[in-house]
C-alpha angles and dihedrals in degrees: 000000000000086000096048084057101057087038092060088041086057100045083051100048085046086054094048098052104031098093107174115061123282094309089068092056083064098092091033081059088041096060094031084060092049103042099050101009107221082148141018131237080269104055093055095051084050089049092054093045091056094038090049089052101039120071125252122061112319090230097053086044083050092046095044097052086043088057099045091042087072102021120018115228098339097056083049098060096037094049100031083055082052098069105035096041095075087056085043095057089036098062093041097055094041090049090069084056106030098122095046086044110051095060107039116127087224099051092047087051088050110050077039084064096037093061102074102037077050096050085041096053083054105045086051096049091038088053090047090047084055096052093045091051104043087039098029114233089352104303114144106178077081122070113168110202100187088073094043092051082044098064107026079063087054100048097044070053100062093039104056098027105049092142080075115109102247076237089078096050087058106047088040077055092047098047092042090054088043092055099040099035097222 
């Protein structure tokens, strides 16, 4: 029970500081894996493949499978509550200032200074979650260039095809890790 606890301290921690949407939770789940590790490198970058394609928030969905990883449907709710209750808490208390709040020299200069320690935290966790998947949990003895051809194919894909449906990107991602069983 002891561990249900810290989980749901550090969902809600996670919560509190990610300012940004779900991809900023991303480097508060990153260090949360490897300090305690409920769950690998490779886990995560499961977690945001299946968050990413499920609908609901990919940080909830994050927090959800986390949760019922350790401790079935009730680590799910109470970590899952961890997370969302600090936003929760947040808005209510800002809706009774809103107005006060939204044009206020100070909290412009602050979410201005919160954007780019925001997009840094995510470039960094976005670049550890590519190694990790290209060289596996940070072994680099181990290229595989399938995946590597793979994306970069993808990605020539998206950039000079942006007229495609995102569906096809996902179905071309889903039959090439069919084929190649990654």
């Amino acid at each position: 029970m002891i561990k249900l606890l810290l989980m749901f301290l550090e969902f809600f921690k996670t919560g509190l500081f990610a300012v940004g949407g779900g991809l900023a939770t991303i480097p508060f789940l990153r260090e949360i894996g490897v300090r305690y590790g409920w769950y690998t490198m490779s886990d995560l970058s499961t977690m945001i493949a299946v968050s990413e394609s499920t609908p609901g928030p990919m940080g909830v969905n994050m927090a959800s499978y986390v949760g019922f990883s350790q401790y079935g449907i009730l680590g799910s709710i109470v970590v899952t509550l961890g997370l969302v209750l600090p936003s929760l808490i947040i808005i209510c208390i800002i809706a009774n200032f809103l107005e006060k709040f939204k044009e206020a020299e100070l909290v412009q200069q602050i979410f201005a200074g919160l954007k780019p320690a925001v997009v840094a935290f995510i470039a960094v966790a976005t670049i550890d979650i590519l190694v990790t998947t290209l060289f596996g949990d940070y072994t680099f003895s181990t290229f595989n260039w399938k995946q590597f051809i793979c994306l970069f194919v993808l990605l020539a894909l998206s950039k000079y095809k942006p007229k495609l449906h995102p569906i096809w990107f996902i179905v071309a991602s889903a039959v090439v890790g069919i084929v190649f069983a990654f």
